[in-house]
C-alpha positions in Angstrom: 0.0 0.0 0.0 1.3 3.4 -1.2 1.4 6.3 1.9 0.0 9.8 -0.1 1.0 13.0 2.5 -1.3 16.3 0.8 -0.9 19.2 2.4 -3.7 21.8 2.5 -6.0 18.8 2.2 -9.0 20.7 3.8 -9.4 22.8 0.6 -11.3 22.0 -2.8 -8.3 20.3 -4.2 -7.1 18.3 -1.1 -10.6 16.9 -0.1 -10.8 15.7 -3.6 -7.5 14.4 -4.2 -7.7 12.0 -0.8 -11.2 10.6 -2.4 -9.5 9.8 -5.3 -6.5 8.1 -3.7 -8.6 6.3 -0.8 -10.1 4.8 -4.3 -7.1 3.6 -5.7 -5.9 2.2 -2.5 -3.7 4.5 -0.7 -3.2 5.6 3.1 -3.9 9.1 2.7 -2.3 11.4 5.8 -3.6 15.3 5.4 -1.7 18.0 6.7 -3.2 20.9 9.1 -1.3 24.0 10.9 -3.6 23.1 14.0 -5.8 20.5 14.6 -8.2 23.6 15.9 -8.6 24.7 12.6 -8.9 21.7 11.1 -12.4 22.0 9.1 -13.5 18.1 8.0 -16.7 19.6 6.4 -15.5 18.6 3.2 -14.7 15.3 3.8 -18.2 14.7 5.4 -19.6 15.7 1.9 -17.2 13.2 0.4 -17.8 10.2 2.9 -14.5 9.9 3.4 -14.3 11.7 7.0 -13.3 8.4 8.9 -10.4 7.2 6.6 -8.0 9.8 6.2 -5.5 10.6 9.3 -4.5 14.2 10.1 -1.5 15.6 11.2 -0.4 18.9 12.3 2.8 20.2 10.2 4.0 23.3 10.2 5.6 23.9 7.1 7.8 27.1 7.7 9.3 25.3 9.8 11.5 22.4 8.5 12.1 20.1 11.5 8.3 19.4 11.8 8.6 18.1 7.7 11.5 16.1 8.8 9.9 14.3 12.2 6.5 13.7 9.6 8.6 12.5 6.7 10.6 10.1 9.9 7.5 9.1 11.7 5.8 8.0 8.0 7.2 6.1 4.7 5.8 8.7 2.7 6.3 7.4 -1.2 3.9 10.5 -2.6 3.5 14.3 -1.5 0.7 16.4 -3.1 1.9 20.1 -1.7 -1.7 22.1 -2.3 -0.9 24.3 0.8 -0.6 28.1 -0.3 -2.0 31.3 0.7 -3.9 31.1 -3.2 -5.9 34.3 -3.1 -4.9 36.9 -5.9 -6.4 39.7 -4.1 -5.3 39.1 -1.0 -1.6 38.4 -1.9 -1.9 42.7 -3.0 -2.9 43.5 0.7 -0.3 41.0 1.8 2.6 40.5 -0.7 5.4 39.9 2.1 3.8 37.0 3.6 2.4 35.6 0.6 5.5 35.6 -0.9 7.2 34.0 2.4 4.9 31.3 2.9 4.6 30.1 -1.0 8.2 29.8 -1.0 9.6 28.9 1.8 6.9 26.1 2.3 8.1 24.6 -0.5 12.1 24.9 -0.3 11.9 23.1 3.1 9.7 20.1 1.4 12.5 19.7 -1.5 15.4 20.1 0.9 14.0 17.7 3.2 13.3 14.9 0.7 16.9 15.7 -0.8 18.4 14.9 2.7 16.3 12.2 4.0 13.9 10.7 1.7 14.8 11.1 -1.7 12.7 8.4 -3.2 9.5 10.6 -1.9 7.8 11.9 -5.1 6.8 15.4 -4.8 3.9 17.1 -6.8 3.5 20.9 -6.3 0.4 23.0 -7.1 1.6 25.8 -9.4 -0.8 28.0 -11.2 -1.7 30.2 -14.5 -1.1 33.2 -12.5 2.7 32.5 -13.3 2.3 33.8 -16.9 0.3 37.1 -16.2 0.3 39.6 -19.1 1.6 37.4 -22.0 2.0 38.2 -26.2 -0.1 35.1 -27.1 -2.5 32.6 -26.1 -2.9 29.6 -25.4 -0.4 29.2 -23.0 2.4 26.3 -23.1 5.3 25.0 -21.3 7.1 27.4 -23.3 5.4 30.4 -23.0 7.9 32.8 -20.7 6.4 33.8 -17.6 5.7 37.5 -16.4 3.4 37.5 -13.6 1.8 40.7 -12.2 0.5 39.9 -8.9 2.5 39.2 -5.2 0.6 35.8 -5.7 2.2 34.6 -9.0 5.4 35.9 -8.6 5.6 33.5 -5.5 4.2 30.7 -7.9 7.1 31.1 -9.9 9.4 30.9 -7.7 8.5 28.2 -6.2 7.8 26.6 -9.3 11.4 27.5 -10.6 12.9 25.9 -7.4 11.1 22.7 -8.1 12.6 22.4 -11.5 16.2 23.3 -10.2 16.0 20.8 -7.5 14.6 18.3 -10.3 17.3 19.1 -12.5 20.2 19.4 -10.0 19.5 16.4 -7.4 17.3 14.1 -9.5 14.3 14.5 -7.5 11.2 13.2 -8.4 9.3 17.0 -8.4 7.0 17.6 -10.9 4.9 20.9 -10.9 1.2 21.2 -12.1 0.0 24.2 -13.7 -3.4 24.7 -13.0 -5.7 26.8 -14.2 -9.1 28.1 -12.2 -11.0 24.8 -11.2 -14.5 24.7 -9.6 -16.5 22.6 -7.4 -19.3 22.8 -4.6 -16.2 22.5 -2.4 -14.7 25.4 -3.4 -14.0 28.2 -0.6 -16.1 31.1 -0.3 -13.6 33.8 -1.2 -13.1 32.5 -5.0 -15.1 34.5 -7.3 -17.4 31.5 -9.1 -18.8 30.3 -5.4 -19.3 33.7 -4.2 -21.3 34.6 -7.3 -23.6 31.5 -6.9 -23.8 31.9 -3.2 -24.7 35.4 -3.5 -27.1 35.2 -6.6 -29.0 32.4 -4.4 -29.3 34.5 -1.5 -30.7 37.5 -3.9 -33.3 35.0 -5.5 -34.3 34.6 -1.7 -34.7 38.0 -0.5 -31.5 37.3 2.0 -29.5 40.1 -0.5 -30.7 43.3 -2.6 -27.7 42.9 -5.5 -24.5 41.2 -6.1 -21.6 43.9 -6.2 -18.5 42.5 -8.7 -15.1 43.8 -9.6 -13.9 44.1 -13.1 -16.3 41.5 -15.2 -14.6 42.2 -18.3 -11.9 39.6 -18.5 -11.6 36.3 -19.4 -10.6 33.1 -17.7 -10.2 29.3 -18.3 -12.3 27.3 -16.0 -12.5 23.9 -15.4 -14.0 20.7 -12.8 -12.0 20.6 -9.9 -12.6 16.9 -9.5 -11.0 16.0 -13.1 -8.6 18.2 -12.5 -7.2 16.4 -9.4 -6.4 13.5 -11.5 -4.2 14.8 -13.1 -2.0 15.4 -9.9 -2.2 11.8 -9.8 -1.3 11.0 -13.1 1.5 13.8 -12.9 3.5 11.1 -10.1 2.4 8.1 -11.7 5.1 8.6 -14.8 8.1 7.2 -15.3 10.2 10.5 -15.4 8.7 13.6 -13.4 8.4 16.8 -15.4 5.3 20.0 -15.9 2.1 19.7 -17.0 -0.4 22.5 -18.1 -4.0 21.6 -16.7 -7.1 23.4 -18.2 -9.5 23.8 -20.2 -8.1 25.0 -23.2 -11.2 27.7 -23.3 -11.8 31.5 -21.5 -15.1 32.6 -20.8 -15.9 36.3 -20.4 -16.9 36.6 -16.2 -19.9 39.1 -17.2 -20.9 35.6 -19.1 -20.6 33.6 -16.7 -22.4 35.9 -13.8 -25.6 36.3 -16.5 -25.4 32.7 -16.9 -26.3 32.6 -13.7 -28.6 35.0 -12.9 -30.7 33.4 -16.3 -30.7 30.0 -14.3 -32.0 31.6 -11.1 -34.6 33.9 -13.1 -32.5 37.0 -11.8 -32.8 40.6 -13.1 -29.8 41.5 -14.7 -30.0 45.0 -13.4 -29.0 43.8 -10.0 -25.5 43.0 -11.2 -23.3 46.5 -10.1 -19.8 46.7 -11.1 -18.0 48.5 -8.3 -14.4 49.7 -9.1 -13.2 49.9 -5.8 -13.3 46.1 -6.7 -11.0 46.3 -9.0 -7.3 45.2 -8.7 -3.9 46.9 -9.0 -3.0 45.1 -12.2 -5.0 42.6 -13.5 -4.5 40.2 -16.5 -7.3 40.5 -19.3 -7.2 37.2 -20.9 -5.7 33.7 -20.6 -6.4 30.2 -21.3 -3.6 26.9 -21.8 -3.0 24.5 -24.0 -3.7 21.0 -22.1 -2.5 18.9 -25.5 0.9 17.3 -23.3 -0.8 16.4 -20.7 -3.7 14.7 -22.7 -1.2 13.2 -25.0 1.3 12.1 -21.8 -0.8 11.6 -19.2 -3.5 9.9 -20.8 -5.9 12.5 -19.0 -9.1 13.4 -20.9 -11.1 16.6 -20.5 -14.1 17.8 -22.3 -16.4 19.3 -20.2 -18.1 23.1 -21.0 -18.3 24.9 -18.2 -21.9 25.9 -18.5 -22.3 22.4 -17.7 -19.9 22.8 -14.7 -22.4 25.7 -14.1 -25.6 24.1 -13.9 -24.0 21.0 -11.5 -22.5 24.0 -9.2 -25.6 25.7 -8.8 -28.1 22.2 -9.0 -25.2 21.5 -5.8 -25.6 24.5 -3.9 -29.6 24.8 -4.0 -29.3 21.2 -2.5 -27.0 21.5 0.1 -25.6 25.1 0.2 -25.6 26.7 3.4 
C-alpha cells in the first residue's frame, strides 16, 4: 500500500484528491497547521471523513517536515498548501510571498536529505504567466506575472525544476488553471457569485456587487482536474504539465449565466471599481494537448455544464 502525505487537504483540491487516492488504495495522511482549525466539512460531503489521518505540520518550519517525513514512509506528497488568493496576496505581498516559497524549499530540501525516493507534486498556477504576447499558454510560453501571488508561484515553481534538475528529485509541478466545485472556498469568485445570486433569489440580498467582469478566464472541474496530480507522479520521469480547459469565458458571461438560471434581473449585477485590482491580466487560457497526450488524462467538459452541477449542488446542500 502506497502512503499519499497532501498538504492543504482541507481545501477544494485536497478533499478531492484524498477521495481519489482512498479509491485507488492508498493511506492518505492530510496535513493541518492546527488540529483547531482543522475544518472536516468537506470530507463529510465526500464520505471519506473516517479514513483519512491528520496531522499537524508546520511547514515554515522544517524540523516538523523532517519528524513527519521520519515518523511515516511517505512514497507520494501532493503540496496544495498556499496562501492562493490573488487579491489578497496585493494586501499582503510579504507574507504571501514568504509562505509560498519557503513552504516549498523546506519540502525539497528535506526529501533531498532524508527521503529522496519521496515523489513530490507541487500545485503551481496560470497566474505565473500574467500579461503574456499570445495565447494559449504552453510550457514554453515565458512567464511574467503581475501579482504578489504569481510571482511566488514562480518561484516556487522554478525551485522545483532546479531541484529536479540538480538532485534528481522526483518533483513535478502542475499548472493549474481556475477549477470549480461545490467545495470550493467562499472567497473565490465562481462560489461567491452562486452563493450570493441564491441568496438575492431569496430576498437574503438586494444585488450582487463585482469587480472588473470584463476579463476572461479558463475554467475547469475541480474533480477531473485532481487526477491529473495523480497522473503527474504516476510517470516514469517527473516533469510540468499545463491543466485546463483550453477555453476562456468572459466573467460578465458567466455571472448572466447565472442570474438566467436563477430567473435573476440582470440590473441587480453593479460593477464597483473599488473592486478592482492593482494590475490585472485580461485574458488567458492553456493548451492542455501534453498532458492529454502524456498523461493519458481526458477533459471535455463546458463549463456551462460545470455551471448548472455547481448551482443544482448548492440549491441542494448550500448553506
Amino acid at each position: 500500500m502506497k502512503t499519499a502525505l497532501i498538504t492543504g487537504i482541507t481545501g477544494q483540491d485536497g478533499a478531492y484528491l484524498a477521495k481519489l487516492l482512498l479509491e485507488k488504495g492508498y493511506k492518505v495522511i492530510g496535513t493541518v497547521r492546527s488540529y483547531r482549525c482543522a475544518n472536516r466539512n468537506n470530507f463529510k460531503y465526500l464520505g471519506i471523513d473516517d479514513d483519512i489521518m491528520i496531522e499537524e505540520l508546520e511547514l515554515l518550519d522544517m524540523a516538523n517536515i523532517i519528524r513527519l517525513l521520519q515518523k511515516h514512509k511517505i512514497d507520494e506528497i501532493y503540496n496544495l498548501a498556499a496562501q492562493s488568493s490573488v487579491g489578497l496576496s496585493f494586501s499582503q505581498p510579504i507574507g504571501t510571498f514568504s509562505f509560498n516559497t519557503m513552504s516549498v524549499n523546506n519540502l525539497l530540501e528535506t526529501i533531498r536529505l532524508f527521503s529522496p525516493n519521496t515523489k513530490l507534486y507541487q500545485a503551481s498556477s496560470s497566474e505565473m504567466y500574467g500579461q503574456v504576447e499570445s495565447m494559449p499558454i504552453t510550457p514554453n510560453t515565458p512567464m511574467h506575472p503581475i501579482s504578489p501571488y504569481g510571482i511566488s508561484k514562480m518561484s516556487a515553481y522554478f525551485m522545483v525544476a532546479t531541484y529536479r534538475e540538480s538532485y534528481n528529485l522526483f518533483a513535478s509541478n502542475g499548472i493549474l488553471f481556475n477549477h470549480e466545485s461545490f467545495l470550493r472556498s467562499d472567497n473565490f469568485f465562481i462560489k461567491k457569485v452562486i452563493k450570493n445570486a441564491i441568496k438575492i433569489k431569496n430576498n437574503e440580498l438586494p444585488n450582487l456587487v463585482v469587480g472588473n467582469l470584463n476579463i476572461k478566464r479558463d475554467f475547469g472541474y475541480a474533480p477531473k482536474y485532481v487526477e491529473a496530480m495523480w497522473k503527474l507522479l504516476q510517470q516514469d520521469v517527473a516533469d510540468d504539465y499545463i491543466i485546463c480547459s483550453g477555453k476562456s469565458i468572459l466573467l460578465r458571461d458567466i455571472i448572466e449565466y447565472i442570474f438566467d438560471k436563477l430567473n435573476l434581473n440582470k440590473k441587480l449585477i453593479i460593477e464597483d471599481e473599488k473592486l478592482f485590482r492593482p494590475n490585472e491580466i485580461e485574458n488567458i487560457y492553456g493548451d492542455n494537448t501534453k498532458a492529454k497526450k502524456e498523461l493519458n488524462w481526458e477533459y471535455e467538459y463546458s463549463f456551462f455544464d460545470i455551471l448548472d452541477l455547481l448551482i443544482e449542488e448548492e440549491l441542494k446542500y448550500g448553506k
